[in-house]
C-alpha positions in Angstrom: 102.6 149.2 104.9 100.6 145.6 104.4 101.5 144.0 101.3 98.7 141.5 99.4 99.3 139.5 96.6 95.6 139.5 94.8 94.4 139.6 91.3 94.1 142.4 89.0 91.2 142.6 86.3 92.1 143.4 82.7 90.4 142.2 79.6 87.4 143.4 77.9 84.1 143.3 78.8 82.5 139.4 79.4 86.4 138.3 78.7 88.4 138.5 81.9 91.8 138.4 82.5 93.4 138.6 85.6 97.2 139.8 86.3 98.4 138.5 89.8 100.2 141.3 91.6 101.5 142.4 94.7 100.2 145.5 95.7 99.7 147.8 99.0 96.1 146.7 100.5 94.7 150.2 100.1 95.3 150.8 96.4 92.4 150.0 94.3 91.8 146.6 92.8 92.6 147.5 89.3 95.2 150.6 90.3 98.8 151.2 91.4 101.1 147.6 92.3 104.3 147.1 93.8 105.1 144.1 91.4 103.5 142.0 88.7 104.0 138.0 89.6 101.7 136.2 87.3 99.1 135.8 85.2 95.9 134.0 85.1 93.3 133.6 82.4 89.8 132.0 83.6 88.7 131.8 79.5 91.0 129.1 78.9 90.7 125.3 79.2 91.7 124.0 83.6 94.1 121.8 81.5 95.8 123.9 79.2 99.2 125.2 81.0 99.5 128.4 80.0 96.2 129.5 82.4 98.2 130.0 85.1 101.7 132.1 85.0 103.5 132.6 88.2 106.9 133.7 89.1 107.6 131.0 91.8 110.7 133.0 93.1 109.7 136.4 93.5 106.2 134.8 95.5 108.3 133.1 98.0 110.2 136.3 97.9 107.1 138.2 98.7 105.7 135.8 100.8 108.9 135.9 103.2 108.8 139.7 103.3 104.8 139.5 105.2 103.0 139.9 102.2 99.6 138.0 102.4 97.7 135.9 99.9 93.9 136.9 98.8 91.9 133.3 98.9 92.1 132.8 95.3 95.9 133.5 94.6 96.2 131.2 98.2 94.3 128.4 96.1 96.6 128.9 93.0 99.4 129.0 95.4 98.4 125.9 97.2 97.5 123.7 93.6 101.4 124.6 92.6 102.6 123.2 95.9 104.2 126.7 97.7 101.5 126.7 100.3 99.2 124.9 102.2 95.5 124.8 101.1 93.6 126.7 103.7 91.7 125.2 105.7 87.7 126.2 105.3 84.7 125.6 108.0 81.3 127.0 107.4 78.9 124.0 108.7 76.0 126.3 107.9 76.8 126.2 104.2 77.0 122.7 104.6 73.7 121.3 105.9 71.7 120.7 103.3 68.5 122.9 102.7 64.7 121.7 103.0 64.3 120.4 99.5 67.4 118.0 99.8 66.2 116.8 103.2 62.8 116.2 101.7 64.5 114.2 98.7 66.9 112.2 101.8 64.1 111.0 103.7 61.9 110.2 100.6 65.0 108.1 99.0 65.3 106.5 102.8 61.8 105.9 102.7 61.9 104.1 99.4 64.9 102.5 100.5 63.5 101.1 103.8 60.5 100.1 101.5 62.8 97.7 99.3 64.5 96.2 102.3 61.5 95.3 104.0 59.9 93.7 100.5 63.4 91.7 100.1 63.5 90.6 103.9 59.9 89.9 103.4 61.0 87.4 100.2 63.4 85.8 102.0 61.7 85.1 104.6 58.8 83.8 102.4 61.9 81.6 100.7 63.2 80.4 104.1 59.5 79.2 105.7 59.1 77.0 101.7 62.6 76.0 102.0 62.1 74.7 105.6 58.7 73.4 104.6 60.2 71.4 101.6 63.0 69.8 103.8 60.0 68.8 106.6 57.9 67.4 104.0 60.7 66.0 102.1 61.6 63.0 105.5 57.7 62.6 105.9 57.6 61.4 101.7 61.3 59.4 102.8 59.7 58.0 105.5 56.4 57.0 103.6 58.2 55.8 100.6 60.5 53.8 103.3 57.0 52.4 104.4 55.7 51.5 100.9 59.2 50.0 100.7 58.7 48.0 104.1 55.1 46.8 103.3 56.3 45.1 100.3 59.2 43.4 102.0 56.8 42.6 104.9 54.7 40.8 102.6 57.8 39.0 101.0 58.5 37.5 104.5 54.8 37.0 105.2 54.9 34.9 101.3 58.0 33.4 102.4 56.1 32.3 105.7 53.2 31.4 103.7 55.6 29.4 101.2 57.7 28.1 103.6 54.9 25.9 105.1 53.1 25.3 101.6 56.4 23.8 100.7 56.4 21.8 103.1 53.5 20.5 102.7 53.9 20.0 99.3 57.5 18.1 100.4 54.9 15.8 102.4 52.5 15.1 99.8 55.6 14.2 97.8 57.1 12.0 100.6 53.6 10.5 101.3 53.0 9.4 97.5 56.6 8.0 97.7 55.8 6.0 100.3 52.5 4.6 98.7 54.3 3.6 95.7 56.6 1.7 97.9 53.8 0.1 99.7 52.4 -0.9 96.8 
């Protein structure tokens, strides 16, 4: 005789409630149990406590003697701790349909759209930024020559004076000499 510990519907219409039992597999859903373990009532709140009733001892008593968990009392079973969550694999379920592929490759579209406007930017940034700094030693380099011109000219006055000093040094010397002379 296979044992299963599965839920049992009670309630009134549109208002469920679920006893958790353990029963032999071929008595009806709703029929003749071995042994009520729990409750569970879907209409309340997932934090209210009282949603979920289980005799911890008597499952693992069950539970030793072969009998088998239905999915849902294995999830209750695995959110108190008592068993393991079971493990689930169907890839198929997983892939995601044409409509969300469609709404992928349009989002990577409009992604790959934004990068290549931002690379576009920076690069735009980067050829002004280098443009800026090659311009910016060509105006150092013709301020330093507006600099150098004047000072050129300085010495070139300086030249200029030098001798026009002198000869005004000369025309001073000569007159001091006629005055002597005379």
């Amino acid at each position: 005789m296979s044992v299963k510990i599965r839920l049992s519907r009670h309630g009134a219409k549109k208002k469920p409630f679920y006893r958790i039992v353990v029963a032999d597999i071929r008595a009806p859903r709703d029929g003749k149990f071995i042994e009520k373990v729990g409750t569970f009532d879907p209409l309340k709140e997932k934090t209210d406590e009282s949603r979920l009733n289980l005799e911890i001892d008597r499952i693992k008593h069950w539970l030793g003697n072969g009998a088998k968990p239905t999915d849902t009392v294995q999830k209750f079973l695995s959110d108190v701790g008592i068993l393991k969550p079971k493990e689930r694999n169907n890839p198929n379920k997983a892939k995601p349909k044409k409509k969300a592929l469609e709404r992928l490759k349009a989002k990577e579209e409009k992604a790959n759209k934004k990068n290549d406007d931002q690379l576009k930017e920076t690069e735009q940034e980067e050829t002004k930024a280098k443009e800026t700094k090659e311009a910016a030693p060509a105006e150092a380099k013709t301020e330093e020559t507006k600099e150098a011109a004047p000072a050129e000219a300085k010495t070139k006055e300086t030249k200029e004076a030098a001798p026009a000093e002198a000869k005004t040094e000369e025309i001073k010397e000569v007159a001091k000499a006629e005055e002597k002379n005379s």
